[in-house]
N, C-alpha and C positions, 0 to 999 in steps of 0.2 A: 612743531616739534612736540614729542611725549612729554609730559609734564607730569607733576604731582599736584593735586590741588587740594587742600584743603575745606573738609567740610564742618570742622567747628574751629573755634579758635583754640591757642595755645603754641609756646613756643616752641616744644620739641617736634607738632604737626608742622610747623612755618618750614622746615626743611624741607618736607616732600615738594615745598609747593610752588619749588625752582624746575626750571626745564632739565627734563636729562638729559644725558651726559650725548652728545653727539659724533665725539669720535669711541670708534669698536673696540672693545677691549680683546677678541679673538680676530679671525679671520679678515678684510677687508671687505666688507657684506657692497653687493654692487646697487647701480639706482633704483633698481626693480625690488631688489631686498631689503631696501629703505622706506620704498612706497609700502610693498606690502607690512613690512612691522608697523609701520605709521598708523596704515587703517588698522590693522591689528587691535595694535591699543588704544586708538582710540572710543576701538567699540566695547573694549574688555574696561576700561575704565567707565563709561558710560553706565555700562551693565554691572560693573559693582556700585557706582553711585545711586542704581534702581535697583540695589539690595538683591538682584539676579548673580549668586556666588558661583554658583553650580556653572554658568554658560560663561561667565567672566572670566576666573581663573583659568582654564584653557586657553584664552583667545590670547592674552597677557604669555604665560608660558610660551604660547608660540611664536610672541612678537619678541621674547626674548631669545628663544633658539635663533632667529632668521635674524637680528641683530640686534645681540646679546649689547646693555646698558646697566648701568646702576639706577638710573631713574626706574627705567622697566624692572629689575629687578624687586628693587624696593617696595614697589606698587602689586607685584607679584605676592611678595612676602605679607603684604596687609591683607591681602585676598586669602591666603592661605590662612592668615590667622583668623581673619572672621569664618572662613569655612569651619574650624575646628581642627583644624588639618595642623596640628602646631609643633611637630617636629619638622614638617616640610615649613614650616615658617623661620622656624628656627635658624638649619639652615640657610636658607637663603637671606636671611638679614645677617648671620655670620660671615657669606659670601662677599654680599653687598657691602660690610664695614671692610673689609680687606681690598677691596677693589678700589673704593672711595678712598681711603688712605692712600694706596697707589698712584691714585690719580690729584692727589693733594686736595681733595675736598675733604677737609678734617668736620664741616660739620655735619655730614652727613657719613663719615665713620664713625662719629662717637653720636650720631642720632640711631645708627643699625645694632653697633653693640651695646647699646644700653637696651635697645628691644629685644636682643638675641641673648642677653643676660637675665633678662625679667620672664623669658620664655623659657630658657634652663632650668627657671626651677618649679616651672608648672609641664615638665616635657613628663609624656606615658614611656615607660621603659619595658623591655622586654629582654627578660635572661633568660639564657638556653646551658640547661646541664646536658653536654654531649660527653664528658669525661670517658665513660664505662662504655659507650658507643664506638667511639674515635681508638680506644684502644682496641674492642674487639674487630671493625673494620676502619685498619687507619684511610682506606680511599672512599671511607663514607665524604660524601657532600650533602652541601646539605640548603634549602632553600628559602625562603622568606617570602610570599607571594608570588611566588615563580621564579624571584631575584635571588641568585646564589650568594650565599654567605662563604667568608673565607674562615679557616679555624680560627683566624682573633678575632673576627667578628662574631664569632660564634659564643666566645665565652667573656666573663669578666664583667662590672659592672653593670651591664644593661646597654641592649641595642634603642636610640631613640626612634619612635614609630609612633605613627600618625592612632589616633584613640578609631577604634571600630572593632570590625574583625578579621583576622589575622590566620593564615594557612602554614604550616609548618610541615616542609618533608623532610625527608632524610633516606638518603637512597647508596649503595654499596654494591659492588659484582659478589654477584653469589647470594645475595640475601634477598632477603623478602622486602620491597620498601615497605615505608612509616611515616603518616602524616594524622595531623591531630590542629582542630581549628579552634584559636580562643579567641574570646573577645576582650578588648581592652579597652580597660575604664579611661576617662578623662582623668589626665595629672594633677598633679602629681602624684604617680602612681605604678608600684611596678608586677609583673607576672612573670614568674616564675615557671618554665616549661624542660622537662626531666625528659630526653630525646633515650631508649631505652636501648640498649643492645637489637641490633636487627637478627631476626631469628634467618638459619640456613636455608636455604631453596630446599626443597624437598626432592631429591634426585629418584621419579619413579623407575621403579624398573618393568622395562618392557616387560611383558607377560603375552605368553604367545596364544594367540587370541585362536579362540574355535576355530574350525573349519566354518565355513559359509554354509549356512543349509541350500541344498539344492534348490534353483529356484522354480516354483512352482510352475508346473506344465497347466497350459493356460488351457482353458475347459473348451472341450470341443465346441464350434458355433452349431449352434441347429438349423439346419439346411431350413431355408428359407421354402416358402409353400410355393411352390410355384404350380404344383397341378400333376396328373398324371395324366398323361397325354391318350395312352390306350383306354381309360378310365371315364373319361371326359368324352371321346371316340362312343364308348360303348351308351352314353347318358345320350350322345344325340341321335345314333341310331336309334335307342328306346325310343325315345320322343317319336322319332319319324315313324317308326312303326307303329305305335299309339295313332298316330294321326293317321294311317295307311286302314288301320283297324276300324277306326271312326269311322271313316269316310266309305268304306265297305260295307259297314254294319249298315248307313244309314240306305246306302241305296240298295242293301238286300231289302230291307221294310219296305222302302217303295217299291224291286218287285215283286213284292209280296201283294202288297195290294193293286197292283195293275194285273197281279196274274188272278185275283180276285176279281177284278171288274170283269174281265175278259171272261171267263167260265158265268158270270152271272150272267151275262149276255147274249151267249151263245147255247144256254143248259135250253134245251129240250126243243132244237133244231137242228139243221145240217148246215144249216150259213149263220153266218157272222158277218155283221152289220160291220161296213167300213171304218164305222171308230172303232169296233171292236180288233178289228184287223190294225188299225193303228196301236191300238192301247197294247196288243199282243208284241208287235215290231219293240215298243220300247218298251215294255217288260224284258223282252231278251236282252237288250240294250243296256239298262238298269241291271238286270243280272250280269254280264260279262265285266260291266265296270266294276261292281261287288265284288266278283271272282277274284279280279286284279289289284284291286287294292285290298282284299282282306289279304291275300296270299302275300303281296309284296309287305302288308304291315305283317304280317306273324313272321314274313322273315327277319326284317327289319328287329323286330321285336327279341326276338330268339339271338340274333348276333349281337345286339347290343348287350343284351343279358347274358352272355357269353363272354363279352369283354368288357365286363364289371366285373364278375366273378373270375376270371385269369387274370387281373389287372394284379402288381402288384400289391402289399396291401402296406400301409405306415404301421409303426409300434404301436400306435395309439390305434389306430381301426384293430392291431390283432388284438391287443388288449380286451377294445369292448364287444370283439366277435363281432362282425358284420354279417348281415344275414340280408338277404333280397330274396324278393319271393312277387309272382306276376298270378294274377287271378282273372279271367276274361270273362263273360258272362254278356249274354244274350236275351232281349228283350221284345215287348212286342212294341216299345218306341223306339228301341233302334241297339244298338251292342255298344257295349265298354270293356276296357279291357284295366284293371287295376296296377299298378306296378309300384310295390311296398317292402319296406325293408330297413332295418337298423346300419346305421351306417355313422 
């Protein structure tokens, strides 16, 4: 069973240090809600006898919600007052003497109110001037740590409250809320807090807003380069005519010089010696191929340079002017043919 135990001597400590009270003073709490308070306290008394306030006092409160006792009270009420916590101590040793008188344990009524009388006059107090508030919004409320106060609690002597720091609102339909945080000192000791008139909501007036600027047209994309296809057409026919040109040029040279050997070999007779009669055969030969490929490059050549120049042209090429321009030229090692221009 929950007990009080005693950890120094003296007679007014000898009270705790009976078993609490075993039957409920609320509800009929069931065997599960017995067990659990049991361990409850017994871990919350543990842990205030190892000076641990902060993790005890909770475990104790809530062995008392799940089944509420004056022993567990009591033992609550010592926790609260070593925490510092000494309006919530107060209370509950106020509690705890009204209960124990109920219950005919007169020594531990008059061992609760003599603690809950010694704590009265070291309690921190908190007065709130709402007077000039309450009148200008009587549906002001108004809060205490989030904990609503009723208008008697709100005024008169002093609210008792645990010493730390303390949030004060006060709120009304139509006004602006109001809250202001104080700290308060350890007891005996009181603070004094002047809740003000809540000032009106500010009712703006609609103001009929611009028209919308038009939203901005979204900047044309730039066509992506993909090529001009007649353009491209006209750069391969160049090429191929170039190379039709080459390939002409080189085998005019050679019959140039086979029609060279042949006249060397033949000058100041009336026959020609059988190589010479060969070397004659493929100089013509050398020549007809010349013929065909120099012809077919200058065509080549000319239509492609005909469809560079008709080719469309971009903004950027008209910009920088383009110009193409072809120069040929003939050698005694063979022909070239140039093809130049800004572009």
């Amino acid at each position: 069973m929950r007990s009080l135990r005693a950890r120094h001597a003296g007679a007014w400590l000898a009270l705790l240090c009976g078993t609490s009270l075993t039957s409920p003073l609320l509800a009929q709490p069931t065997a599960a809600d017995k067990a659990l308070a049991e361990g409850l306290f017994q871990d919350g008394k543990k842990l205030m006898d190892e000076g641990k306030l902060q993790e005890a006092c909770p475990k104790l409160a809530e062995s008392q919600r799940v089944d509420p006792t004056v022993g567990t009270l009591l033992n609550l009420a010592v926790c609260h007052e070593k925490e510092g916590k000494t309006a919530s101590a107060w209370a509950e040793f106020t509690e705890a003497s009204s209960l124990a008188a109920s219950a005919g344990q007169q020594d531990r009524a008059q061992f609760a109110a003599k603690r809950a009388s010694e704590l009265e006059a070291k309690l921190t107090r908190l007065v709130l001037d709402a007077a000039q508030a309450t009148q200008a919004a009587p549906a002001m409320t108004i809060t205490l740590n989030g904990k609503e106060l009723s208008a008697a609690a709100a005024t008169g002597s002093g609210i008792p409250v645990d010493p730390g720091t303390a949030t004060i609102e006060a709120k009304a339909p139509g006004k602006q809320p109001w809250s202001q945080r104080v700290t308060l000192d350890l007891g005996p000791s009181t603070t004094r807090v002047t809740i003000p008139p809540l000032a009106d909501v500010a009712v703006q007036e609609a103001k009929a807003a611009p028209p919308a600027p038009p939203p901005a047209r979204p900047a044309a994309a730039k066509p992506e380069a993909t090529g001009n296809p007649m353009r491209a057409l006209g750069f391969v026919a160049g090429g191929v005519g170039i190379a039709g040109i080459g390939v002409g040029a080189v085998f005019g040279v050679l019959t140039i010089q086979k029609a060279g050997d042949v006249e060397e070999g033949c000058s100041g007779s009336f026959r020609c010696s059988r190589a010479d009669v060969e070397a004659n055969e493929s100089a013509r030969t050398t020549a007809m191929v010349s013929n065909i490929a120099l012809g077919a490059g200058l065509v080549c050549l000319g239509a492609g340079v005909a469809m560079v120049l008709m080719s469309p042209r971009s903004p950027e090429q008209a910009a920088t002017g383009e110009r193409v321009w072809v120069a040929p030229s003939v050698a005694s090692d063979g022909g070239r043919v140039v093809l130049g221009g800004h572009w």
